[in-house]
C-alpha positions as CSV (number, residue, x, y, z in Angstrom):
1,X,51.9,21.7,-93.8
2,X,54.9,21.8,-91.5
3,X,55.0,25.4,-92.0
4,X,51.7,26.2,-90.9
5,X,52.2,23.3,-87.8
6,X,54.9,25.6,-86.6
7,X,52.9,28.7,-87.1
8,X,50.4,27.3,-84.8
9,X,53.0,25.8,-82.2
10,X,55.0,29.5,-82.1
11,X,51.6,31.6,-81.6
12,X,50.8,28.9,-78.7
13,X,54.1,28.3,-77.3
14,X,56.2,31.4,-78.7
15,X,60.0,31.8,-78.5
16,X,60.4,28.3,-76.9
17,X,58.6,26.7,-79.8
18,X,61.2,24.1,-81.5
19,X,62.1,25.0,-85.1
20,X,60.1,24.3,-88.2
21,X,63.2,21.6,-88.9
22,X,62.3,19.8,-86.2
23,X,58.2,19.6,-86.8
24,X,59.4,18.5,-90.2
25,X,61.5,15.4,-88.6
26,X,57.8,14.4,-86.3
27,X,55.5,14.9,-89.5
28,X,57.7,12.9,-91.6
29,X,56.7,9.5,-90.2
30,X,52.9,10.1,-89.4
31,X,53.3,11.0,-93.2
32,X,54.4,7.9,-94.3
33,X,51.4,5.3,-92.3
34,X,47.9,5.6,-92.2
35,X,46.3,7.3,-88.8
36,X,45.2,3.6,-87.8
37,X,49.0,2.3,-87.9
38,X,50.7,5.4,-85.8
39,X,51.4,5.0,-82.2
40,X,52.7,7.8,-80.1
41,X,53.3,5.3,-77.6
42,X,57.2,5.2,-76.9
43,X,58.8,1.8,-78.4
44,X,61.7,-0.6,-77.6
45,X,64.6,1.2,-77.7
46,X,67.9,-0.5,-77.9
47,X,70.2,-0.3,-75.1
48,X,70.7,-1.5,-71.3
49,X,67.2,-1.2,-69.3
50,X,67.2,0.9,-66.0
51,X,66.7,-2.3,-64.2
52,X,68.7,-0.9,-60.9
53,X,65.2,0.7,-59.6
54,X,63.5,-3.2,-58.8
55,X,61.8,-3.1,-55.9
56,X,64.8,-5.1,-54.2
57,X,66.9,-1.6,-54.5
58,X,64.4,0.4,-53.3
59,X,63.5,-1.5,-50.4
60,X,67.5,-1.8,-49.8
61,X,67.7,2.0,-50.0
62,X,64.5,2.5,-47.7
63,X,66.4,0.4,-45.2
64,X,69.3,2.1,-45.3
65,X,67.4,5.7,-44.8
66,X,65.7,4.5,-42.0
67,X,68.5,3.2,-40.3
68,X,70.9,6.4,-40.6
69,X,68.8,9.3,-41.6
70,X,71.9,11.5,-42.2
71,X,73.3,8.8,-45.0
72,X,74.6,10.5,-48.1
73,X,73.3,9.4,-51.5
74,X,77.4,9.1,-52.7
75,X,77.4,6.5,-49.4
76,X,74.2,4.7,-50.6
77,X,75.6,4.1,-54.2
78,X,78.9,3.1,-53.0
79,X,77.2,0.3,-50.7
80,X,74.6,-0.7,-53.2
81,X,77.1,-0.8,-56.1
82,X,74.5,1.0,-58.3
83,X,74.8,4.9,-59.8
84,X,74.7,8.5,-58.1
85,X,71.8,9.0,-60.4
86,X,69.6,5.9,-59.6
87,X,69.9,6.3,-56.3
88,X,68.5,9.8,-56.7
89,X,65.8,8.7,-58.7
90,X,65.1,5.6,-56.0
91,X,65.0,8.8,-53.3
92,X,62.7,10.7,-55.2
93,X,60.5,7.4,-55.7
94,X,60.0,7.2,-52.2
95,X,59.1,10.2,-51.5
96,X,62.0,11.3,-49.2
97,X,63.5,14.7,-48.7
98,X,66.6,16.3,-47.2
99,X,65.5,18.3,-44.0
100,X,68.7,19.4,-41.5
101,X,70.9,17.0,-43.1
102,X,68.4,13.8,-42.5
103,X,66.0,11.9,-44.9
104,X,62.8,12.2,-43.8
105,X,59.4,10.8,-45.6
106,X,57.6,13.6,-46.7
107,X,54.2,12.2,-45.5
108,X,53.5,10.4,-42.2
109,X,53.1,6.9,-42.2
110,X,50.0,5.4,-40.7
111,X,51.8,4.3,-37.8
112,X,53.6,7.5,-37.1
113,X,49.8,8.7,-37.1
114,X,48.7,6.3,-34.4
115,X,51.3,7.5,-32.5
116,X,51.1,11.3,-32.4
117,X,47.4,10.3,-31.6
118,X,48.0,8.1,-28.8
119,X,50.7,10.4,-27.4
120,X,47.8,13.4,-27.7
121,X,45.4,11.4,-26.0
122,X,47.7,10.6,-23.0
123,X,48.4,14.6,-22.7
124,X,45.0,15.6,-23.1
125,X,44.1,12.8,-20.4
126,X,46.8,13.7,-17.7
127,X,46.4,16.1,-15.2
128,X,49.1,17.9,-16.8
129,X,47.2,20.1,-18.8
130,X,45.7,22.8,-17.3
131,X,42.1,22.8,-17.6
């Protein structure tokens, strides 16, 4: 059964397929519980929690962003006493990006929208523009 599994995964997947060894390790419990009992849910897992990306951290971080957009993430770890890594993860959650050495959102906020409106209403409105 494993053996024909992995024929099936290599003709889908090909060279990057994982070895029949390794099908034979994932078979192995569904093998030994009925279909009803297996989950392929992840469980508890021993070990600390990643508990460094609460919603305190990541409003910290936002804060810091928005206050010096050329911050470095080695600078926002230091301060926050928390990982390279996290912090990473924390940028990645709020959808900022690195553009000419500044974090910027990647999407405008609503009230950056109001404001490129208002400032395009005030333009078109002046006797600036030629008409």
């Amino acid at each position: 059964m494993p053996i024909e599994i992995h024929r099936h995964m290599k003709a889908v997947y090909g060279d990057g397929c994982m070895d029949v060894k390794n099908v034979r390790k994932l078979i192995r419990p569904a093998k030994s519980c009925c279909a009803s009992e297996m989950s392929v849910l992840d469980g508890h897992r021993s070990g600390r929690p990643i508990s460094v990306t609460r919603d305190e951290n990541q409003c910290r971080v936002d804060v810091m962003n928005q206050e010096n957009r050329r911050i470095k993430q080695r600078d926002i770890a230091l301060k926050l006493g928390i990982s390279h890594e996290r912090v990473h993860h924390i940028i990645e959650t709020l959808n900022y990006r690195k553009f000419c050495a500044r974090w910027v959102p990647r999407q405008l906020t609503n009230p950056m929208k109001e404001h490129r409106k208002t400032v395009a209403q005030e333009l078109l409105n002046s006797d600036c523009v030629e008409k």
